[in-house]
GUNUZA-505217 format. One record per residue (C-alpha): residue in one letter; x, y, z. Coordinates in steps of 0.2 Angstrom, whole numbers, padded with zeros to 4 digits, always signed. Each point is the difference from the previous one (the first is absolute). Layout:
REM GUNUZA-505217
aXYZ...
END
This chain:
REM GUNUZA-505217
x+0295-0573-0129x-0018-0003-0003x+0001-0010+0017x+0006+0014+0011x-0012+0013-0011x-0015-0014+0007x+0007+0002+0016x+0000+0019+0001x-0017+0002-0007x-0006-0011+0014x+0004+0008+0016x-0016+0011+0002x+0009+0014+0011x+0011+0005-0013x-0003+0018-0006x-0005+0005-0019x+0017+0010-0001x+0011-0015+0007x-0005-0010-0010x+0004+0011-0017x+0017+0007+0008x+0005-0020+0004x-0008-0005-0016x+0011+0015-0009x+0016-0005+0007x-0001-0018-0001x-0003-0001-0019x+0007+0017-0008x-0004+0014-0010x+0001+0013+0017x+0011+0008+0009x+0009-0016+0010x+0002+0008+0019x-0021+0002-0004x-0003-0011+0015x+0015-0001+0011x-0009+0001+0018x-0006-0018+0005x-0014+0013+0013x-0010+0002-0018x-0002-0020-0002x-0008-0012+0009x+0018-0008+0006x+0012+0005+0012x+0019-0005-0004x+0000-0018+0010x+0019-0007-0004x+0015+0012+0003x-0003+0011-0017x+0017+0011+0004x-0002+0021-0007x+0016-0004-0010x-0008-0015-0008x-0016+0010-0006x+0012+0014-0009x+0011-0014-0009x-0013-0011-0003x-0013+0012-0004x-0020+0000+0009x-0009-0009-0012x+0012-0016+0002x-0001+0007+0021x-0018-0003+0000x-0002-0015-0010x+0011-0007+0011x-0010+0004+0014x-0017-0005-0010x+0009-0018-0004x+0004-0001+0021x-0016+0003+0005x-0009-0009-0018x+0010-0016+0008x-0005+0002+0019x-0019+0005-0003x-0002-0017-0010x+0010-0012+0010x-0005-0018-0007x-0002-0017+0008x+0019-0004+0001x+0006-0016-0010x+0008-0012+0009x+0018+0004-0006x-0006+0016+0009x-0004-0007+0016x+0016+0007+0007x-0006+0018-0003x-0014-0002+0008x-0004+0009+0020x-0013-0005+0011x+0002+0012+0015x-0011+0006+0014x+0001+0017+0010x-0001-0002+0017x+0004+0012+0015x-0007+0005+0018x-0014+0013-0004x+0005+0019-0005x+0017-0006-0006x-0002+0005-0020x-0004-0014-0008x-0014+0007-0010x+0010+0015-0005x+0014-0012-0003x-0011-0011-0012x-0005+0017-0009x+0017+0004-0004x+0006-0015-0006x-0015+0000-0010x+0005+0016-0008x+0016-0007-0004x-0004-0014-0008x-0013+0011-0011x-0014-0005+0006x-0008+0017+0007x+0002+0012-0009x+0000+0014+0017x+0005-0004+0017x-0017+0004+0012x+0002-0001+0019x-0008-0012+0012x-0016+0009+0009x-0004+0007-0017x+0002+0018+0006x+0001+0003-0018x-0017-0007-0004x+0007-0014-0008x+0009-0010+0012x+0015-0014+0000x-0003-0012-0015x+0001-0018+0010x-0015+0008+0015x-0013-0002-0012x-0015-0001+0012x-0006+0016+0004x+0001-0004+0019x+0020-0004-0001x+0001+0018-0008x-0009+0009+0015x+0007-0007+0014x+0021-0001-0010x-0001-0019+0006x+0000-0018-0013x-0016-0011+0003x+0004-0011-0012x+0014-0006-0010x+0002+0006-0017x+0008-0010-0014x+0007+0008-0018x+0016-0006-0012x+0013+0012-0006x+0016-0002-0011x+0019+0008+0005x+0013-0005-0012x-0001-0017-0005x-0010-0007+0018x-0018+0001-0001x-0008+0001+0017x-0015-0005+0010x-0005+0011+0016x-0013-0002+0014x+0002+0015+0011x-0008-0005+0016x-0007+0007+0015x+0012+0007+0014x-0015-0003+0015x-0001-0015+0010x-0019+0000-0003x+0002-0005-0017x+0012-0013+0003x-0007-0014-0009x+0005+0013-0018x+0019-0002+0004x-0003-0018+0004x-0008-0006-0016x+0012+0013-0011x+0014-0009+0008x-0009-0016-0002x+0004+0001-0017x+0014+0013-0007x+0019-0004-0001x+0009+0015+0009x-0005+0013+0010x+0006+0017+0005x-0001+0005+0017x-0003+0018+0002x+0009+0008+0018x-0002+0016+0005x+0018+0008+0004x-0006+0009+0016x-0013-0012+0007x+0010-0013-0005x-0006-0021+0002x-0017+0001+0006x-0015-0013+0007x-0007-0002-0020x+0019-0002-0004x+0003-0014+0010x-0017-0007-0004x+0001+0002-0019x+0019-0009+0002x-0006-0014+0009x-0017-0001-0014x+0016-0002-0013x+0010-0012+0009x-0017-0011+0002x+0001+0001-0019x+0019+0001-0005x+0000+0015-0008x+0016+0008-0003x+0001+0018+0005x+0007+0017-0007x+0000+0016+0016x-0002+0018-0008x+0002+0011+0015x-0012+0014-0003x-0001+0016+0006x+0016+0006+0000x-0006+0020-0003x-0007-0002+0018x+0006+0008+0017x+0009-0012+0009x+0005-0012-0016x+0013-0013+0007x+0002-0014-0012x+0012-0009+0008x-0010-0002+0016x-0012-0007-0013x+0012-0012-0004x+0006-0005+0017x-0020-0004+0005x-0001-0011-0018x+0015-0011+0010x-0007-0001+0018x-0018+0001-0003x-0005-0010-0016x+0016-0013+0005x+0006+0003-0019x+0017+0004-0008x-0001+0018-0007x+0012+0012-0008x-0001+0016-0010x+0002-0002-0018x+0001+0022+0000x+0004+0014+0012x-0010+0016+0000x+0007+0018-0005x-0006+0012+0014x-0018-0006+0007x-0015+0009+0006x-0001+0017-0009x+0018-0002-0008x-0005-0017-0009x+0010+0000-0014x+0000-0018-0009x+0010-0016+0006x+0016-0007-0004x-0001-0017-0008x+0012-0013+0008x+0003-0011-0013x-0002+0014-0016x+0012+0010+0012x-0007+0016-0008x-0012+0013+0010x-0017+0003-0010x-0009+0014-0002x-0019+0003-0003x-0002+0013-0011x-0012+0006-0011x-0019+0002+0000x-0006-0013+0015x+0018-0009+0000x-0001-0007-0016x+0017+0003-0006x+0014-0011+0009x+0018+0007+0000x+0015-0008+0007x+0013+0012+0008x+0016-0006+0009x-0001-0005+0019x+0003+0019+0009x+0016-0003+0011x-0014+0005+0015x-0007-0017+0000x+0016-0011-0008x+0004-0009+0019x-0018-0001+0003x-0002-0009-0014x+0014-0009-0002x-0004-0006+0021x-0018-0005-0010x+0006-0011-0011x+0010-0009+0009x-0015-0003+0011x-0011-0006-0015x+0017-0015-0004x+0002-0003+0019x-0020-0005+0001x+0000-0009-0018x+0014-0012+0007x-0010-0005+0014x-0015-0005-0012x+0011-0003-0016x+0013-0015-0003x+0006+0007-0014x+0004+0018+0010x+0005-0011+0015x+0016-0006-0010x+0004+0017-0007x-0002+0006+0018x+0011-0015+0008x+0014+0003-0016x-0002+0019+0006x-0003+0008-0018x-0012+0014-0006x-0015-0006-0009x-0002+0006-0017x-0017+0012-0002x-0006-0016-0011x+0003-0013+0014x-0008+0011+0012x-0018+0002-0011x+0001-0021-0003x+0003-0004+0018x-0017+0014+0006x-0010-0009-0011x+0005-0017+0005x-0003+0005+0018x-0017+0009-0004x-0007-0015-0009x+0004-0011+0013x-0009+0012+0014x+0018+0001+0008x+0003+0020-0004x-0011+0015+0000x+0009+0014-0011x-0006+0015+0005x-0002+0016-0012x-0004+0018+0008x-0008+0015-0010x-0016+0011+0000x-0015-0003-0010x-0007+0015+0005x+0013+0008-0004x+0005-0008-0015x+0016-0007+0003x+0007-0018+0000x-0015-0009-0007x+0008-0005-0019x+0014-0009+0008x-0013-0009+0013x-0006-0007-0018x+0017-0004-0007x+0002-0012+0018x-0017-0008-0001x+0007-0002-0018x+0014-0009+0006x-0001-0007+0017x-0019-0007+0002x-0003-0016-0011x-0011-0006-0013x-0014-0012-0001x+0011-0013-0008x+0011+0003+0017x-0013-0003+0013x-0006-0018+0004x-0017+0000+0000x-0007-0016+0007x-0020-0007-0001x-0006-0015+0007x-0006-0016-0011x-0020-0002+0006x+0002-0016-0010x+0017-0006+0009x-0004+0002+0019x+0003+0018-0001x+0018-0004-0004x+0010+0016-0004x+0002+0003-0018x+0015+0016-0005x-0009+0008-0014x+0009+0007-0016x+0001+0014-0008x-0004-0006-0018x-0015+0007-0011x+0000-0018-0010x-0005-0008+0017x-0018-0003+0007x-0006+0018+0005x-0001+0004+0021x-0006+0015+0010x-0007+0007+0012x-0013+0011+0006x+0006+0010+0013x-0009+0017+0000x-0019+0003-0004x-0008+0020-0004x-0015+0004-0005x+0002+0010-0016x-0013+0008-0011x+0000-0016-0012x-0003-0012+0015x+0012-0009+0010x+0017+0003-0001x+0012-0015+0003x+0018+0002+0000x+0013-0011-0005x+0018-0007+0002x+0003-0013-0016x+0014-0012+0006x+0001-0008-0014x-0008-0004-0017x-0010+0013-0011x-0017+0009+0005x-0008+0005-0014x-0015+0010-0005x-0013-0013-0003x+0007-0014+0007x-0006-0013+0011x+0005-0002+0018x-0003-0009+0016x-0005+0004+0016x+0010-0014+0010x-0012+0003+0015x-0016-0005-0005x+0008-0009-0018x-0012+0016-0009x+0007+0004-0018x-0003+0019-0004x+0004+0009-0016x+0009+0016+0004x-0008+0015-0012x+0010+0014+0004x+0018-0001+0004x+0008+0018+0005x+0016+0008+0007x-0003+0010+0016x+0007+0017+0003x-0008+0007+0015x-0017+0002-0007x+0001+0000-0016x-0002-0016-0011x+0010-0005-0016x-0005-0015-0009x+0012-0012-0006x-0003-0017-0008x+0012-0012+0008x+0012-0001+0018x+0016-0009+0002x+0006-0005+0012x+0007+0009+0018x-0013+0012-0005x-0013+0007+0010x-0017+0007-0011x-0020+0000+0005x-0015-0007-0008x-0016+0003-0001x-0012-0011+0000x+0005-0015+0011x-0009-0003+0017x+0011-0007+0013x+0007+0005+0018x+0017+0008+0005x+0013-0015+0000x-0008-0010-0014x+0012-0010-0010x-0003-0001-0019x+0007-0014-0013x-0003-0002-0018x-0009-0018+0006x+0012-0012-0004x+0009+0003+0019x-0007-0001+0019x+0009+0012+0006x+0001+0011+0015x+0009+0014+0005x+0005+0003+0019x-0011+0012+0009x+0002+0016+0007x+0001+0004+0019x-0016+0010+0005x-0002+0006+0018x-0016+0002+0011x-0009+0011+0004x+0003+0012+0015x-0014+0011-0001x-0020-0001-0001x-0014+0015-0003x-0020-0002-0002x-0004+0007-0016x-0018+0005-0005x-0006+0009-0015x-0009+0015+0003x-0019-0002-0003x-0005-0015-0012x+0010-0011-0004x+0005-0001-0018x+0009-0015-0007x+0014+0010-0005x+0003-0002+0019x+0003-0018-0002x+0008+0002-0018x+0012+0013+0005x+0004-0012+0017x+0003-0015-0011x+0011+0008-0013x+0011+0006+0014x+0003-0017+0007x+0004-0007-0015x+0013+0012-0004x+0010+0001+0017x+0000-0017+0010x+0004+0011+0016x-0018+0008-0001x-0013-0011+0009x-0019+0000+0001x-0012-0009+0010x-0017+0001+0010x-0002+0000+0016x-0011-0016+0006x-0006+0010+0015x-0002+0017-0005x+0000-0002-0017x+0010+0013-0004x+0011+0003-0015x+0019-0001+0008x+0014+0004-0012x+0018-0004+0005x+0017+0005-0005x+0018+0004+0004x-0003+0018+0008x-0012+0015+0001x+0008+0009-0016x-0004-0016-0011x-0018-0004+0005x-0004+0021-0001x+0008+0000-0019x-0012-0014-0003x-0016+0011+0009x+0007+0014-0012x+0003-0012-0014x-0019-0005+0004x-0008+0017-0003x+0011+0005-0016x+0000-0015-0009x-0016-0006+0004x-0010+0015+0008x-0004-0008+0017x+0002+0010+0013x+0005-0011+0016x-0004+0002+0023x+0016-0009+0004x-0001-0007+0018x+0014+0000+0015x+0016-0010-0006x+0000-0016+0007x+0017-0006+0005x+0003-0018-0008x+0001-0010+0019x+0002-0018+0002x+0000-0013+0011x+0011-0012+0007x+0004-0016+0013x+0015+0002+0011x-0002-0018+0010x-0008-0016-0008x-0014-0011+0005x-0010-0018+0000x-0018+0001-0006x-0013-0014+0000x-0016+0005-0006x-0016-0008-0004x-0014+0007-0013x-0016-0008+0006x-0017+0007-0008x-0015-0009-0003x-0018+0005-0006x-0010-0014-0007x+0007-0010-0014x+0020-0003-0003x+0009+0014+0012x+0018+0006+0001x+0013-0007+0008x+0019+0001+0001x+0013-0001+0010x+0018+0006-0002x+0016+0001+0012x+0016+0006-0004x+0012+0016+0005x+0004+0017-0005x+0017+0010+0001x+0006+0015-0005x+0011+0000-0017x+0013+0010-0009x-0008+0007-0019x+0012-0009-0013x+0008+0005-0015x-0015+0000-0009x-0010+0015+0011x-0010-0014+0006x-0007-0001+0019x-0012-0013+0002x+0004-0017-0001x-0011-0017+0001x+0004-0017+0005x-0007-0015+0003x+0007-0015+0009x-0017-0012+0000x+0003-0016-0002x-0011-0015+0000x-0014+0008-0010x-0008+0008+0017x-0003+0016-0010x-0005-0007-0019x+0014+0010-0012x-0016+0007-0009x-0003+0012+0014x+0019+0004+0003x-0001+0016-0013x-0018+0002+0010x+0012+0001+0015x+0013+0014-0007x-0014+0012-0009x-0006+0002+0021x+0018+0004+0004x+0000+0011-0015x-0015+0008+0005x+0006+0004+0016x+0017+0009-0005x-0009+0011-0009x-0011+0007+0012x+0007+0000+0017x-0010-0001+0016x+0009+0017+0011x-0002+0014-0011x-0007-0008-0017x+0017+0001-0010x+0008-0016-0009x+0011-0011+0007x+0019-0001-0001x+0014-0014+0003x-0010-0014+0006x+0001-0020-0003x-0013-0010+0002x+0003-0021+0004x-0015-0011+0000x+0007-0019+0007x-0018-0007+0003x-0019-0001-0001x-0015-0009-0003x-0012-0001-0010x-0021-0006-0003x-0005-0010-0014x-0015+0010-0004x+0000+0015+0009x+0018+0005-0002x+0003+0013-0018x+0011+0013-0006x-0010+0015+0009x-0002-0008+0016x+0022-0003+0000x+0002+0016-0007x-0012+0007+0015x+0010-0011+0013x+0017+0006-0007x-0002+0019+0001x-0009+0000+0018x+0015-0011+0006x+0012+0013-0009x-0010+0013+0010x+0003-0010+0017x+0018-0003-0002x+0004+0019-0007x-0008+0008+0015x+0011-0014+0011x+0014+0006-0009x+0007+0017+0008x-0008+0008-0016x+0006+0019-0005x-0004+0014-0011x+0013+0003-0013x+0003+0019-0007x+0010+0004-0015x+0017+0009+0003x+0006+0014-0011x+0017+0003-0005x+0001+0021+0002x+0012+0012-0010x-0003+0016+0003x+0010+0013-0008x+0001+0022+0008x+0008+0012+0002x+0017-0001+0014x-0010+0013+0011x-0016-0009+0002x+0008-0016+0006x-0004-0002+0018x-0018+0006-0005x-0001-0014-0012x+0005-0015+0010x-0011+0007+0015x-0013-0002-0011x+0006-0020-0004x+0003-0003+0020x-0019+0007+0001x-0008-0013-0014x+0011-0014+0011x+0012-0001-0015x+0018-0007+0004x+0015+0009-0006x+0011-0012-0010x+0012+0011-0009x+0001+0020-0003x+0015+0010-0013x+0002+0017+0000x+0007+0010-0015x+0004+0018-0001x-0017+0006-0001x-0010-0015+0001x-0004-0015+0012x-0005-0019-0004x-0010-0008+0010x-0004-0019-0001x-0014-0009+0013x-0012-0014+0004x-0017+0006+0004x-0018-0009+0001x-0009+0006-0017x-0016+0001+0014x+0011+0016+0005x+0005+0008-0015x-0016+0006-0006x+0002+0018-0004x+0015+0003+0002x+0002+0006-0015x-0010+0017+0006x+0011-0001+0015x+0018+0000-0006x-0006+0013-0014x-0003+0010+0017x+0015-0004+0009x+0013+0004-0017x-0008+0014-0004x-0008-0009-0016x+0021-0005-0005x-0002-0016+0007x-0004-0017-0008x-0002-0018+0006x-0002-0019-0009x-0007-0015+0009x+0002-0019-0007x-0008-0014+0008x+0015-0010+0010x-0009-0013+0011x-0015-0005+0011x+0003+0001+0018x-0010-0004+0018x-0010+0016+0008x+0001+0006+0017x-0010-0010+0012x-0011+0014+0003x-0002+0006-0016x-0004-0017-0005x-0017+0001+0013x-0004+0016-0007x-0001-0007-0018x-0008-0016+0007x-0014+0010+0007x+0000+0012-0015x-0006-0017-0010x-0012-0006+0013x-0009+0014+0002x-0002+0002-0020x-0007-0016-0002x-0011+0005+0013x-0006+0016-0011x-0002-0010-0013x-0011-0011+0006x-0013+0010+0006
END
């Protein structure tokens, strides 16, 4: 008792007179229906409290009930490893505007750990729990992804909500990097959109089974099962319905679960309370045609439902659950759940199958590679008795310093402890070791492991791995893409170092964020992955760090590129009193493909003989290098190019590291322009998204910006529109489709390839540069 009195007197926002009327009934001496409302408290009825129980059992017993619920989720400790198996690590992840922020908010209010449910874009001053930064609260979009923990039943959870806009990218990729299951958020009109099928392809890179919760299903035009079909074709997966909806759009009246074979109904204040009726005879076929469905798709995935399909008997409801989470842990099914989290319907039993289907840490095989052992790959366990391993995959900037946030794979992490940054071989004591929930910090003394915490304290880069010493260790890394955009940024009036602070923190925190100066124009030119990441960081900029920023045109990431090969046989020769320079190299360049790796540049050399001494072969390849990066059409790097040297020679005094370094880049120079070069521009995958009555409007306006139609789908009331189209053509276009939809319109652009410009275009930009450098030199 003394414990839940501790806990009551805690929560700061409980009233005077809840407090007395809850104390009254809980302990005697009043009248016992004192406090029968759970409004007057601080808690909302999480777990199906039924009205018949609460007259039977009586309120007081009701409400401590309902304190012990929430008393267990609010305080949910590092599991043990006997508890491993009831442990979730899951990601949100969705194309942008699909719900997963209000999603995340109602699963947070029904694991008890929110105590209200607040809308995204704050329109009631208060805003959704995981869009902590005031930006993601204006503009009703995630920046960054958010991690907290929460409890339901017996499972305790971890959950990143992540960000639905291509431009922030890099967030899903390191949340997935990291968590166990995911669940993919569709909405049930729009359907499998461009983020869908990148945010699929981001967990098949990592192996990370999937749960679908079709979203939405309140909206005008709600078809689930055309949701479904697009899972199939689209993302190339193995999908059935684990539920059918009663009614949709404004008739949304719950689902109908397949296996319970009961229809539930989400009653109560905010859906809280869960009754099961009998399937209505309106929907028996349907669902009986459903089910079916589910068995027929399980046998194809599933040996064990693939010999009660062959022996033609009916799997029990039992067999059907084992056989769903044997497919879903082995990335072979995707069951899909349907509900609305707006409306809040369908979002306790997306928790029950996240309970059931996705796996545990102790399931996944989590592999790092031996430092020690030539990078052999060692499978890590999931014991706390073994030598600690984690890793740093998410750095923030919190009031106490840096933030650093952590996936244990295995071992212990304790406040106070020693541990390794395998990197640099740095041992660091972590100070402050804390639980995250959006942005709120709770401490806790020690992490197990599967777990994901941050601590304080610890100065390292995203990707770090960390060991308790004894292990060289190091985990995988993640996929980052390049840049595809570039601004000038300068501060307004004098510059302050929180210019360069703000600019340095930001790098380190996203790897897609680059800066560098210009060696010409010495300029400030920051790069990332559209216009709407690299304006949040101006915005950021002037919040955080009160800078105000003159951002310059965008500059469209161009590179350069060989399409024919060529011999080279150059000679440095310079002499001015004393020993000179000299050195002569000969060799080949041809265009290559960019490998496996993401690298495009490649080095040989064939001398033999000694001609060229081997001490000036690395002299040879930083000239090469040297010349990538810069090229000599239009000043962008260099792409998908291998360099052979076969011969040279060499002076026994005048003959050093600058002078083939020197004879190396100018014979690059000669062979590149010998080589048919080109300009390379990046190519945009398109989805745009209006209204059925704007369409010919809209893709006039693609065939205008040189865009090439690859597919369109119409719907009742709105069209889809998918094209390739230069990034060089697509600035502004959101101003112009706003105009063209009537303001209903909305598009998504996600880097696809680099690709040759027209010839013309290509001497335009050519004498764009040349006439630059001309500027600049006066």
């Amino acid at each position: 008792m003394s414990m839940f009195r501790s806990f009551i007197n805690a929560q700061s926002n409980l009233t005077a007179q809840a407090r007395r009327a809850f104390s009254t009934t809980l302990y005697g001496g009043a009248n016992k229906n004192a406090c029968v409302n759970p409004e007057m408290l601080y808690l909302q009825p999480r777990w199906h409290v039924k009205k018949d129980q609460a007259s039977t059992q009586g309120a007081g017993k009701v409400l401590v009930g309902m304190i012990q619920k929430r008393w267990n989720s609010a305080s949910a400790q590092p599991v043990e490893l006997a508890k491993i198996q009831r442990l979730r690590n899951i990601g949100i992840s969705a194309h942008i505007d699909s719900g997963k922020t209000t999603l995340t908010e109602r699963v947070l209010f029904y694991t008890g750990r929110i105590s209200q449910i607040h809308e995204v874009r704050g329109k009631d001053n208060v805003g959704a729990k995981m869009d902590s930064m005031e930006l993601e609260r204006e503009k009703g979009i995630t920046i960054q992804s958010a991690a907290t923990y929460a409890a339901w039943k017996d499972y305790n959870f971890n959950i990143i909500d992540t960000p639905g806009h291509v431009d922030f990218t890099i967030e899903v990729e390191r949340a997935l990097r990291v968590l166990d299951g995911a669940v993919l958020v569709l909405c049930a009109v729009s359907g499998v959109q461009s983020q869908t099928i990148t945010v699929d392809r981001q967990m098949k890179r990592y192996n990370v089974p999937r749960i679908c919760f079709i979203n939405k299903m309140d909206r005008a035009g709600a078809n689930p099962w055309k949701v479904v079909e697009a899972l199939r074709t689209k993302l190339k997966m193995h999908a059935a319905a684990l539920q059918i909806p009663m009614g949709a759009e404004d008739n949304f009246q719950g689902v109908i679960d397949l296996l319970k074979w009961k229809a539930l109904h989400f009653e109560g204040a905010d859906g809280v309370d869960i009754v099961e009726r009998d399937i209505p005879e309106e929907y028996m076929e349907l669902a009986k045609a459903k089910r079916a469905e589910l068995f027929e798709h399980l046998a194809e995935v599933d040996e064990a439902m693939s010999d009660i399909f062959i022996m033609e008997e009916t799997p029990t409801s039992e067999q059907l659950a084992e056989a769903i989470r044997r497919a879903t842990v082995a990335r072979k099914f995707i069951p899909v759940m349907m509900g609305s989290a707006i409306k809040n319907k369908g979002v306790q039993p997306l928790l029950d199958a996240v309970c059931s289907y996705l796996p545990s840490p102790d399931e996944v095989s989590n592999a790092a590679l031996d430092i020690k052992n030539e990078e052999s790959k060692v499978v890590l366990s999931s014991d706390e008795k073994d030598p600690f391993v984690g890793l740093a995959f998410k750095l923030e900037e919190g009031r106490f310093g840096q933030l650093t946030y952590m996936r244990v794979y295995q071992g212990m992490l304790r406040r106070g402890g020693f541990i390794t940054n395998v990197k640099n071989d740095k041992k660091v004591k972590v100070p402050r070791l804390v639980r995250m929930h959006a942005d709120e910090l709770e401490d806790v003394d020690e992490i197990g492991p599967g777990e994901i915490c941050a601590m304080f304290g610890v100065d390292c880069s995203s990707g770090d791995t960390f060991t308790d010493g004894a292990l060289q260790y190091t985990m995988t890394s993640m996929f980052v893409p390049n840049p595809v955009i570039s601004l000038s940024l300068k501060p307004k009036g004098k510059e302050t170092p929180n210019f360069s602070k703000a600019l340095n923190r930001f790098q380190k925190e996203d790897p897609t964020f680059k800066v560098h100066v210009d060696a010409e124009t010495k300029e400030t030119i920051i790069s990332g992955m559209g216009e709407l990441h690299l304006e949040i960081y101006v915005e950021r900029m002037r919040r955080e760090y009160s800078v105000d920023c003159v951002t310059g045109k965008p500059q469209v990431a161009f590179r350069e590129a060989i399409t024919d090969g060529s011999k080279f046989n150059y000679t440095h020769k310079k002499q001015s009193g004393g020993s000179g320079q000299y050195g002569r190299v000969q060799g080949y360049i041809e265009p290559a493909e960019i490998d496996e790796d993401g690298k495009d540049a490649f080095f040989e050399t064939r001398v033999v003989g000694g001609n060229i001494p081997t001490n000036f072969i690395p002299a040879c390849e930083k000239g090469f290098r040297e010349g990538m990066a810069k090229g000599f059409l239009i000043g962008h790097p260099i792409t998908g190019v291998r360099m052979v040297l076969e011969d040279g020679a060499a002076h026994a005094v005048d003959s050093s590291e600058l002078a083939f370094k020197i004879a190396t880049l100018n014979a690059f120079k000669e062979a590149y322009m010998k080589s048919s070069p080109v300009i390379m521009e990046p190519i945009m995958k398109v989805d745009v998204t209006a209204p059925i009555e704007f369409q010919g409007t809209v893709i006039g306006g693609i065939n205008k910006r040189k865009g090439t139609i690859v597919d369109t789908e119409s719907g009742e009331d709105y069209f889809s529109c998918v094209a390739e189209v230069s990034l060089n053509a697509m600035f502004g276009y959101a101003s112009e489709i706003r105009g063209q939809s009537q303001g209903k319109g909305e598009f998504s652009m996600e880097y696809l390839r680099h690709q040759k410009v027209l010839p013309q275009e290509q001497v335009e930009l050519i004498k764009a540069f040349q006439k630059k450098q001309k500027e600049d030199q006066k």
